[in-house]
N, C-alpha and C positions, 0 to 999 in steps of 0.2 A: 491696261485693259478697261474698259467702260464696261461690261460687262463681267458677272462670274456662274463658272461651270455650273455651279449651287440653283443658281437663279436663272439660268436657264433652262436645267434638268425639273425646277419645278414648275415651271410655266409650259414647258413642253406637255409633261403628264397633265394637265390643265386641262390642256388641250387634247391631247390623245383622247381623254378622258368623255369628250364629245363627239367624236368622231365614231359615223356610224357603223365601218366596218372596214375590214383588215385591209383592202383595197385604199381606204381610204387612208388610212393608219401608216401604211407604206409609202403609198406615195406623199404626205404631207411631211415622215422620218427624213424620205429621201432629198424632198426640197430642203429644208431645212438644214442637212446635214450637206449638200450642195450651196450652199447658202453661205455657211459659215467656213469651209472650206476655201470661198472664194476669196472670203475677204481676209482671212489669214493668208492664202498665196497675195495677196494686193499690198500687205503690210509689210512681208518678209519680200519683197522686191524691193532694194534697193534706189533704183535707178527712178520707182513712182514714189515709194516714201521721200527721194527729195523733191521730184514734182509737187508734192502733196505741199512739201515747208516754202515753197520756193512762191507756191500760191496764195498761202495765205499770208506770207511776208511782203508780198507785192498789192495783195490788196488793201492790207491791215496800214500798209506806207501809205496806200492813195488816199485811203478815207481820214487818217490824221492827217496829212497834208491839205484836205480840205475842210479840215476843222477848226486847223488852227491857222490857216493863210488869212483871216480876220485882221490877225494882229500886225502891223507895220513895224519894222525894228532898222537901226543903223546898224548897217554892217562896218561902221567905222569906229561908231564906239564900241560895238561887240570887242574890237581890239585897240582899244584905246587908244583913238585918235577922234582930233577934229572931226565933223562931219565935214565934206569938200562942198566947194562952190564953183560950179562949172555951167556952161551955157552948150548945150544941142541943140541945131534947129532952130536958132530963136527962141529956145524955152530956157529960160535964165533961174536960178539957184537950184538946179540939180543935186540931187546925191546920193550916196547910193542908200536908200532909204526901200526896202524890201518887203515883201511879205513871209511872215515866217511860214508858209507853205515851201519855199524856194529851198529850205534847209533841210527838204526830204525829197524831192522830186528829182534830183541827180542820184538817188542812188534807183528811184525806179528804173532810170534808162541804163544804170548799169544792170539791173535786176533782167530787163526787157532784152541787155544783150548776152546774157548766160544763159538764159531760157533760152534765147536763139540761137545760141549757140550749140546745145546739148540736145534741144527738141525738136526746133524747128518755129517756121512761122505761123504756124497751126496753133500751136502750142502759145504763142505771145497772144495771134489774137483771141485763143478761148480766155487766155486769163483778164487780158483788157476788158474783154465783154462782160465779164465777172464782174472785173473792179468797177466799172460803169453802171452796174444795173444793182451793185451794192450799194453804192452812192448815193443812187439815186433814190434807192428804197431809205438811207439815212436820211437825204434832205426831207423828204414826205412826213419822215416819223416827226423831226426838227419843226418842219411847220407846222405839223399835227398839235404838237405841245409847243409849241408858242402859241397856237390858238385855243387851247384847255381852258377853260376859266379857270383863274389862280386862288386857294383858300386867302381870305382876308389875313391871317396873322403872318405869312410866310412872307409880304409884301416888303415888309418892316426890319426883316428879320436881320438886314443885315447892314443896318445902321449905323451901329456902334465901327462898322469898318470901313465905312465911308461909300456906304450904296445905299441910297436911300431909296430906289426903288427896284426890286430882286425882278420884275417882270420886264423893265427898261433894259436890265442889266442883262437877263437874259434873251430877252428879241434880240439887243447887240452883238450874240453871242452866234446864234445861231442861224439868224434871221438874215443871212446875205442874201443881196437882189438877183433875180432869176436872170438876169443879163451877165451876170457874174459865173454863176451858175450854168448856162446853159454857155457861155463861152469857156470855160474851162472842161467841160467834158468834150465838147466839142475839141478843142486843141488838144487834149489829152489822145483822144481818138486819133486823130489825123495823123499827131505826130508820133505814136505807135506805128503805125504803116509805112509811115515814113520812116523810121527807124528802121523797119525789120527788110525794106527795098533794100535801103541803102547798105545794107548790111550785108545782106547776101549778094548782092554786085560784086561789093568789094572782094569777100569771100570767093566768089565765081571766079575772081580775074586774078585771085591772088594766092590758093589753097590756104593750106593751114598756115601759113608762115603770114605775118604780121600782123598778127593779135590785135595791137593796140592801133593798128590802120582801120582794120571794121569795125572794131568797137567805139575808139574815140570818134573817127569820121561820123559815123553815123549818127552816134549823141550830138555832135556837133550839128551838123544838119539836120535833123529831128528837134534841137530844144531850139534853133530859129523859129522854124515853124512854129513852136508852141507858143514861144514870146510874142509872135505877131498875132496868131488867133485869136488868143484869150484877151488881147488886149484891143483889135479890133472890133470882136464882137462885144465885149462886155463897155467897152465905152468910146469906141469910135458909136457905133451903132444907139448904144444901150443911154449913153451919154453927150452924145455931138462934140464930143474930141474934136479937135482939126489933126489933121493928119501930120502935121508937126507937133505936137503933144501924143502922139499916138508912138512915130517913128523915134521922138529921144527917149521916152521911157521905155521902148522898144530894145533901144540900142543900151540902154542900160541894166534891163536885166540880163541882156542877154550876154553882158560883158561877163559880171557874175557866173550865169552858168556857164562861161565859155573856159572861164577858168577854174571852175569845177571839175568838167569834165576832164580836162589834163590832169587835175590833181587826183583824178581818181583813178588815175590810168593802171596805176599799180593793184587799185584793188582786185580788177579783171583775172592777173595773171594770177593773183596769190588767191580767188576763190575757183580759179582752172587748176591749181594745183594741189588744194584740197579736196576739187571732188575726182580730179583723178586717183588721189590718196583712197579716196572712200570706195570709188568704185573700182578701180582698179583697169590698167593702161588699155587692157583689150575691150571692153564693155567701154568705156567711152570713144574710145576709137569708134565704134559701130554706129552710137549713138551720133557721133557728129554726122558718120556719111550719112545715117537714114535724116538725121536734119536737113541736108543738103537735095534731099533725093534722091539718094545713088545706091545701087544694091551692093547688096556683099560682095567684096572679091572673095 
């Protein structure tokens, strides 16, 4: 509870307290007690209290994914090997050299397709538009404090650990180029839509029966997309890439999420059969067709 009875009941009288007459006294009880009612039925429903987790876990994913997608890691030594030496395109020593954004951004599109699943595509795109206009209000604050004047002794401070300057260290940090920036919300956008098309196609042509055909197909074709946007715009455009640097690192994340997405395929069914655990066989049942658009039988 964020609140208690105590502290309500005194701030009410507070208020009552100023109210000029019994008219008025009534009807501010009656909001009030209309009010709190609402949001107690809002909480003890089920089926919005996980909308409610399902929201802030998909937003809470996108904006650490692009907090920390800064940093560049081998996914080869992640598992202890070599890095590889491969040629695409013409573009010579390749590898799978990533951005650690890449290590949260498949469980959005699984995220993208249980909300599509259970809500609908109303439902993906309020939360995208969410995730998006959160982000954005983060990068603003990000450049807001990169631009702060920094107190003199904080500069120094972290010397002794091998940053000799904490203002370098954190423009590095936070300070990604707006072509980065505006390409990755951009591909994040598109390929949500994309996603949740191809999703219900599949769905359309195929009912309930093969799960892991709408859900992987669609991740699969939804994170092409995203590999190509974010990487067009942020440096075809942003940086005059040639279109052979563009299309092998293209083809290389996208090998990555391609075998992501298969690897997560099990996640799908084992969180469909949790939340039919939670909610129970007939309530999800309902839930899918109004996803679908389809009335009650």
């Amino acid at each position: 509870m964020l609140y208690s009875e105590a502290g309500i009941s005194q701030a009410t009288e507070e208020i009552y307290s100023g109210l000029a007459d019994d008219s008025q006294f009534y009807f501010f009880n009656t909001t009030v007690n209309t009010f709190f009612e609402m949001i107690h039925s809002i909480l003890r429903d089920r089926p919005t209290r996980l909308f409610i987790f399902f929201t802030a876990f998909f937003v809470a994913n996108a904006l650490i994914a692009e907090c920390i997608g800064g940093k560049i890691f081998s996914l080869e030594k992640l598992f202890g090997f070599h890095p590889v030496n491969f040629t695409l395109f013409g573009q010579k020593g390749l590898s799978f050299s990533l951005t650690c954004g890449v290590l949260l951004w498949p469980l959005e599109f699984v995220m993208t397709d249980i909300v599509n699943e259970y809500y609908g595509p109303k439902a993906v795109r309020q939360i995208s538009f969410i995730a998006v206009a959160l982000i954005c209000y983060a990068f603003i604050m990000f450049y807001s404090a990169i631009h702060i004047p920094y107190a003199d002794f904080w500069i120094r401070t972290k010397t002794d650990s091998g940053v000799p300057n904490m203002q370098d260290a954190f423009n590095g940090i936070f300070g990604q180029g707006m072509w980065i920036i505006l390409g990755s919300l951009t591909a994040f956008l598109v390929s949500q839509i994309v996603d949740v098309t191809v999703f219900h196609r599949i769905k359309a042509a195929t009912g309930e029966k093969w799960v892991w055909l709408r859900a992987t197909g669609s991740t699969l074709i939804s994170q092409l997309v995203d590999s190509f946007i974010v990487l067009y715009i942020a440096f075809k455009l942003g940086n005059n890439w040639t279109w052979q640097q563009v299309l092998a690192i293209c083809l290389v994340n996208y090998t990555y999420k391609f075998t992501m997405a298969i690897v997560l395929t099990p996640v799908i069914y084992l969180a469909e059969h949790r939340i039919e655990k939670y909610l129970g066989h007939e309530v999800t049942k309902k839930m899918k067709r109004a996803a679908m658009g389809k009335e009650e039988e």
